[in-house]
C-alpha positions in Angstrom: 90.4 99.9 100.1 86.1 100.4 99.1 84.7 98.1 96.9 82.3 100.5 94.3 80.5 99.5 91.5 80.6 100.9 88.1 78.1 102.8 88.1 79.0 105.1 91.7 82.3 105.4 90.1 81.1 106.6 86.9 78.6 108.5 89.0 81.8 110.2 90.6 84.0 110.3 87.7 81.0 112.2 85.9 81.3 115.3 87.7 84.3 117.1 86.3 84.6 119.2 89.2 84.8 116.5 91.8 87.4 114.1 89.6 88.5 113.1 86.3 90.0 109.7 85.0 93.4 111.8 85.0 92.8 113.1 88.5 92.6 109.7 89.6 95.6 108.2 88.4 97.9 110.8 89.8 95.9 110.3 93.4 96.3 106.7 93.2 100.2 106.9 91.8 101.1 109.9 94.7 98.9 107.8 97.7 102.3 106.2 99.5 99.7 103.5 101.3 99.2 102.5 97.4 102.9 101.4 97.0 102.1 97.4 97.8 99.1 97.0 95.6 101.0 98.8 92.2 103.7 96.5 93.2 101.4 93.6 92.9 99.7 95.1 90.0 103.0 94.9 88.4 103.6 91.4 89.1 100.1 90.0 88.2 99.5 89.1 91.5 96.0 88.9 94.0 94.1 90.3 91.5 95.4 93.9 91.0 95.9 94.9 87.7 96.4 98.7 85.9 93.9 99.5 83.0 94.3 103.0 81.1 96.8 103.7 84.2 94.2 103.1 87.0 94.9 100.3 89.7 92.0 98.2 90.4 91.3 94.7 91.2 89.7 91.8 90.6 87.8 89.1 93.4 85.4 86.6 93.7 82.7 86.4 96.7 80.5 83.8 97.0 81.1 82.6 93.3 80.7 86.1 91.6 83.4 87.9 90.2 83.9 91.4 91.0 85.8 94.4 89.9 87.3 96.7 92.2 88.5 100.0 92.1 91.7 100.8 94.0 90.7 104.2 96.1 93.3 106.1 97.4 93.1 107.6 101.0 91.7 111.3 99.3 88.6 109.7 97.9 87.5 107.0 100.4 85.6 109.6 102.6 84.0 111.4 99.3 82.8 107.5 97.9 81.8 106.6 101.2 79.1 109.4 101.5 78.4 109.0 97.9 77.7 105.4 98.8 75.2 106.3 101.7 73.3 108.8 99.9 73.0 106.0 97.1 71.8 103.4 99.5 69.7 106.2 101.3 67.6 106.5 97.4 67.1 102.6 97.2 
């Protein structure tokens, strides 16, 4: 699992060629190493939680909150090098 912020998965999600919000939720529903978290998702539990059908979760670091989307194992790669280039700009 990747922690991302909004805005790099918005940045991802913006490009329909690369993914769409539909896209996502059957990768995350067909990923088998998912299984646990929608099972916790489903019982409230740790954090996860499903929002318009997209497994995420919520954690707190040092005192701030954080949301965080649930990748599954076909995007990790893609929103790693997304990350890199972003951190590359800063």
């Amino acid at each position: 699992m990747i922690s991302v912020t909004r805005m790099k998965v918005k940045m991802l999600l913006s490009d329909p060629r690369k993914a769409s919000a539909e896209i996502l939720r059957r990768d995350q529903k067909s990923d088998r190493s998912l299984i646990h978290y929608w099972s916790l998702a489903d019982r409230q539990k740790a954090g996860y939680y499903v929002r318009d059908g997209v497994l995420y979760r919520n954690y707190k670091y040092l005192g701030q909150e954080y949301e965080q989307l649930v990748l599954p194992v076909n995007r990790r790669q893609e929103v790693m090098k997304l990350a890199h280039e972003f951190m590359q700009v800063i």
